[in-house]
C-alpha positions in Angstrom: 301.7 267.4 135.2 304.0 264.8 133.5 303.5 262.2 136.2 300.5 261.7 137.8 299.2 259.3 140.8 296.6 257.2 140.0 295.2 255.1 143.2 292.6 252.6 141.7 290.3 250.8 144.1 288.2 247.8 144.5 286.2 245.2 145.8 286.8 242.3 143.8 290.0 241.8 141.3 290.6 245.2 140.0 290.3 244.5 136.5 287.6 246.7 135.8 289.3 249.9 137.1 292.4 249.1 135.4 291.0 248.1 132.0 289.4 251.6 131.9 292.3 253.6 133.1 294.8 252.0 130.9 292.4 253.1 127.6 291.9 256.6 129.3 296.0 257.3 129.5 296.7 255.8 126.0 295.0 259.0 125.2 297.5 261.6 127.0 300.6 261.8 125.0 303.8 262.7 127.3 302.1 261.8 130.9 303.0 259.3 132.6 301.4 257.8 135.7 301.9 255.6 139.1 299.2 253.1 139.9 298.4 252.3 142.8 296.5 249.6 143.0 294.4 248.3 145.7 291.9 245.1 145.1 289.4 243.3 147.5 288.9 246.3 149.9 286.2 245.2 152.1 286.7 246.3 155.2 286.8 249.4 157.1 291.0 248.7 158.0 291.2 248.0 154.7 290.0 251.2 153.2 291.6 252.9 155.6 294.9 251.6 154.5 293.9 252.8 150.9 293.2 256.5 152.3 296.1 256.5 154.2 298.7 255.4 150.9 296.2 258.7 149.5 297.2 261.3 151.7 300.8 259.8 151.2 300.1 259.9 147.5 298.3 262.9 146.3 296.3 261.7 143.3 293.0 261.0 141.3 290.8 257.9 142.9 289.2 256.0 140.7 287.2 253.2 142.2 284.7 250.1 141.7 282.9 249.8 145.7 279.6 248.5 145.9 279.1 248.8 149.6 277.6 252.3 150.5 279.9 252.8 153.5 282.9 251.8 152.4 282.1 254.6 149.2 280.8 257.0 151.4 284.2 256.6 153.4 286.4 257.2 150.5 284.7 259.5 148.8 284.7 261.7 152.5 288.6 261.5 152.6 289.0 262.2 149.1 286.7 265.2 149.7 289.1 266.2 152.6 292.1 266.3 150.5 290.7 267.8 147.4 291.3 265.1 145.0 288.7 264.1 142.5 287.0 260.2 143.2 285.3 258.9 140.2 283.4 256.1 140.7 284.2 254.1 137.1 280.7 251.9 137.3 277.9 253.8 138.8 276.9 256.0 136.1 276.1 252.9 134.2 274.6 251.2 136.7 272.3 253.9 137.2 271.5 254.0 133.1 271.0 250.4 133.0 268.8 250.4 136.2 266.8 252.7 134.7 266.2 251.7 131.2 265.3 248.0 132.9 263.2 249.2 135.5 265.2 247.1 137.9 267.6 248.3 140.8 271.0 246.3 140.7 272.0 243.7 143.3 274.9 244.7 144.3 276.6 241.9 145.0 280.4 242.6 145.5 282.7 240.2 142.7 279.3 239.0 141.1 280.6 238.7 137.7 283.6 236.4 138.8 280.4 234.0 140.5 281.7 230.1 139.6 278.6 229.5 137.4 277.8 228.0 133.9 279.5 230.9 131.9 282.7 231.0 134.0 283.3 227.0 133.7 282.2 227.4 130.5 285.1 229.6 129.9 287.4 227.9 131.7 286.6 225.0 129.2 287.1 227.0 126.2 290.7 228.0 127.7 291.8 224.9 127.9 290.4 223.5 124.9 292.0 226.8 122.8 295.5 225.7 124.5 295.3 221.9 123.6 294.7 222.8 120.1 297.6 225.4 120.2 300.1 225.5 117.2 298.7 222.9 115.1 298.1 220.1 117.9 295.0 218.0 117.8 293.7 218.9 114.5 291.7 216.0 114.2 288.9 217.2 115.9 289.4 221.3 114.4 285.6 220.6 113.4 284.6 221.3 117.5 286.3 224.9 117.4 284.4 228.0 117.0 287.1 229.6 115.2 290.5 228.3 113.6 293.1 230.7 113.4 295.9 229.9 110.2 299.3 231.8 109.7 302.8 232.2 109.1 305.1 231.8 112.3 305.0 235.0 114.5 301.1 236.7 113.3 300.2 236.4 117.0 298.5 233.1 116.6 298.5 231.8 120.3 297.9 235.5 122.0 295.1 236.3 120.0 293.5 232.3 120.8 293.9 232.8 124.3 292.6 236.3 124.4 289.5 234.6 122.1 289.3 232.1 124.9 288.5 234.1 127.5 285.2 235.5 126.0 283.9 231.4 126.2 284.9 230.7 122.3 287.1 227.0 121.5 289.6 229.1 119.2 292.6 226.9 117.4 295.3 227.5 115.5 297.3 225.8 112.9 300.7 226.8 111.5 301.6 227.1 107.9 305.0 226.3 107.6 306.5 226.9 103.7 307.0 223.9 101.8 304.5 221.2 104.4 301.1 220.9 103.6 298.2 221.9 105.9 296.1 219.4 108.0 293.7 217.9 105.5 291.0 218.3 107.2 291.1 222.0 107.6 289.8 222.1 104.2 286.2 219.8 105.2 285.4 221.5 108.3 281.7 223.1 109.0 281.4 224.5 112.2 284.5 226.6 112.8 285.3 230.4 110.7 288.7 229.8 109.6 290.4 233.1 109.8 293.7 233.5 107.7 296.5 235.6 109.6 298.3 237.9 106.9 301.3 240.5 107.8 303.5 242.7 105.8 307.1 240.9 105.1 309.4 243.7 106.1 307.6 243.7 109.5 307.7 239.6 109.7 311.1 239.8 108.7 311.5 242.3 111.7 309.8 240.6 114.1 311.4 237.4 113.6 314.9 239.0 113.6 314.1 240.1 117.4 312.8 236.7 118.1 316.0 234.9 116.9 318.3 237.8 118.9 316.5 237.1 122.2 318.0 233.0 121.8 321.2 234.3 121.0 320.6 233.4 117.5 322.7 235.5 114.9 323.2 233.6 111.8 321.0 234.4 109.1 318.2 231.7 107.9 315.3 230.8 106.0 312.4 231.6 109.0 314.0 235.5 108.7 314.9 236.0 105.2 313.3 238.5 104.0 312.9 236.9 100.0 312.1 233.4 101.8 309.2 235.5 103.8 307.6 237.3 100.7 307.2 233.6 99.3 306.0 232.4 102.5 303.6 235.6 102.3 302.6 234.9 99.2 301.9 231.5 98.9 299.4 231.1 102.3 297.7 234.1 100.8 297.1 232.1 97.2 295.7 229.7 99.6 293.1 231.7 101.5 292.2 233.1 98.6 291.7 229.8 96.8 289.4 228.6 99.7 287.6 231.9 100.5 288.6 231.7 103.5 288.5 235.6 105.7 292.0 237.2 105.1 293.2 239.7 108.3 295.7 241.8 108.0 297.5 241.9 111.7 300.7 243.8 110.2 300.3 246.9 113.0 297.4 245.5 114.6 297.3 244.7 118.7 296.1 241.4 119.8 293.0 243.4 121.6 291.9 244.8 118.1 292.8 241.6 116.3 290.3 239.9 118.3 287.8 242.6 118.4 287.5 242.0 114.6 287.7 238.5 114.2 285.0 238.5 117.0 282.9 240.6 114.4 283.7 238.5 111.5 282.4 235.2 114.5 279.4 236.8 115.0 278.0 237.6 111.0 279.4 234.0 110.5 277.2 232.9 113.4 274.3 235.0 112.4 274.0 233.7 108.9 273.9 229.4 109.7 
C-alpha cells in the first residue's frame, strides 16, 4: 500500500484526530495518504454522508464521536465493509475514568467551552502578537517568556505556537551592529530564551527568503562571513548574561517549543 485513505471523523473541530494521525504517518516512510476529513458530525444525515464518502473510499476510520449512536452507527458500517474504526480517545477515557473513579461527561466540543482558560488564551495570543518583532518592549517585564535572535530563527512561529498554550511570549530581534532594548537586561518575570542556528543553514535560509521577493543581489543579511559574526556576537551576549542558549538549527517549531516550554516550567518551579 503506497497510498492509503484515511477518513477522520468528528464531533467538534477535528483537531484531535488529525494531530494524532499526522504523528502516526511521519512514522511510515514511502506511504502516502488521502484525508478525508469530516468535522462537526452530529447528526444521523450527517454521518451518513461520512459512510457513504467510505464505501466510496475504501479506507481506515479513525474517529473522535462522543454520542453512542452516532459511534455505534459508524462503527456498524465500518464493520460492513471490513475496514478497521479506531476510536482515537476512548481508550484514554476509559484509563482516566478509571484511575479517577469518575465516568466522563461527555459533552461533545467541551474542551473548545468559551471559559476562563480559552479567553485566557485568546489574551495571551494577542498580547504574543503586539509584542511581535521587537514592538512594545517597554513593558517585556509582563511576558512569560522573551524570545531573542538573529533574523529568520523562527521567532514569531514559535511565539504564536507558545501562545496558544495561554503563555504572553515576546520576541525581540538582534540586528548586527544596534543595540538591544535596554531593558531586556532588568527584567524579572520573563525566561529570556536566546535563539542560536548554525551559519551555513542561516545563510541558506535567508537565501530562499530573499529569492521568494525576487531578490538576487548578494548582501549583508545573507552573507555567509557577515552571518558567522552576526552568530557570534548574540552568542557572546547570551553568554555574558546567562541567559538559556537553544539551538533551533534542524529543529521544528513543535519541538522548539516543546523545550523551551520545559526550560518555562523549571524556571517557574524554582521562583
Amino acid at each position: 500500500m503506497n497510498n492509503i485513505h484515511i477518513h477522520l471523523v468528528s464531533d467538534s473541530t477535528g483537531e484531535t484526530v488529525s494531530s494524532i494521525v499526522r504523528s502516526v504517518m511521519s512514522q511510515f516512510t514511502n506511504v502516502t495518504h488521502t484525508e478525508h476529513i469530516w468535522s462537526l458530525v452530529r447528526t444521523e444525515g450527517q454521518m451518513q454522508r461520512v459512510i457513504d464518502s467510505i464505501k466510496a473510499h475504501n479506507g481506515i476510520v479513525m474517529y473522535t464521536i462522543i454520542d453512542d449512536e452516532l459511534q455505534t452507527m459508524l462503527m456498524d458500517a465500518c464493520l460492513k465493509l471490513k475496514l478497521p474504526c479506531v476510536p482515537v480517545l476512548n481508550r484514554a477515557m476509559r484509563e482516566l475514568s478509571n484511575y479517577i473513579g469518575m465516568e466522563a461527561k461527555g459533552i461533545v466540543g467541551r474542551q473548545y467551552e468559551l471559559d476562563d482558560e480559552y479567553f485566557s488564551r485568546v489574551e495571551a495570543i494577542n498580547f504574543t502578537l503586539a509584542h511581535d518583532d521587537g514592538q512594545l518592549t517597554e513593558d517585556l517585564n509582563e511576558a512569560d517568556i522573551v524570545l531573542v535572535g538573529v533574523s529568520r530563527t523562527s521567532k514569531t512561529p514559535t511565539c504564536v505556537y507558545l501562545s496558544y498554550r495561554g503563555l504572553n511570549v515576546a520576541n525581540v530581534p538582534f540586528v548586527h551592529g544596534c543595540p538591544l532594548p535596554e531593558n531586556l537586561y532588568s527584567l524579572t518575570k520573563p525566561i529570556i530564551i536566546g535563539l542560536i542556528i548554525s551559519p551555513d543553514r542561516l545563510a541558506q535560509i535567508r537565501k530562499s527568503r530573499l529569492l521568494s521577493l525576487n531578490e538576487n543581489r548578494e548582501t549583508d543579511y545573507s552573507n555567509l562571513e557577515k552571518i558567522k559574526e552576526e552568530v557570534a556576537e548574540v552568542r557572546k551576549i547570551f553568554n555574558q548574561q546567562g541567559w538559556t542558549i537553544l539551538d533551533v538549527t534542524r529543529r521544528s517549531v513543535e519541538e522548539t517549543a516543546a523545550i523551551i516550554m520545559q526550560h518555562y516550567t523549571k524556571f517557574k518551579n524554582s521562583k
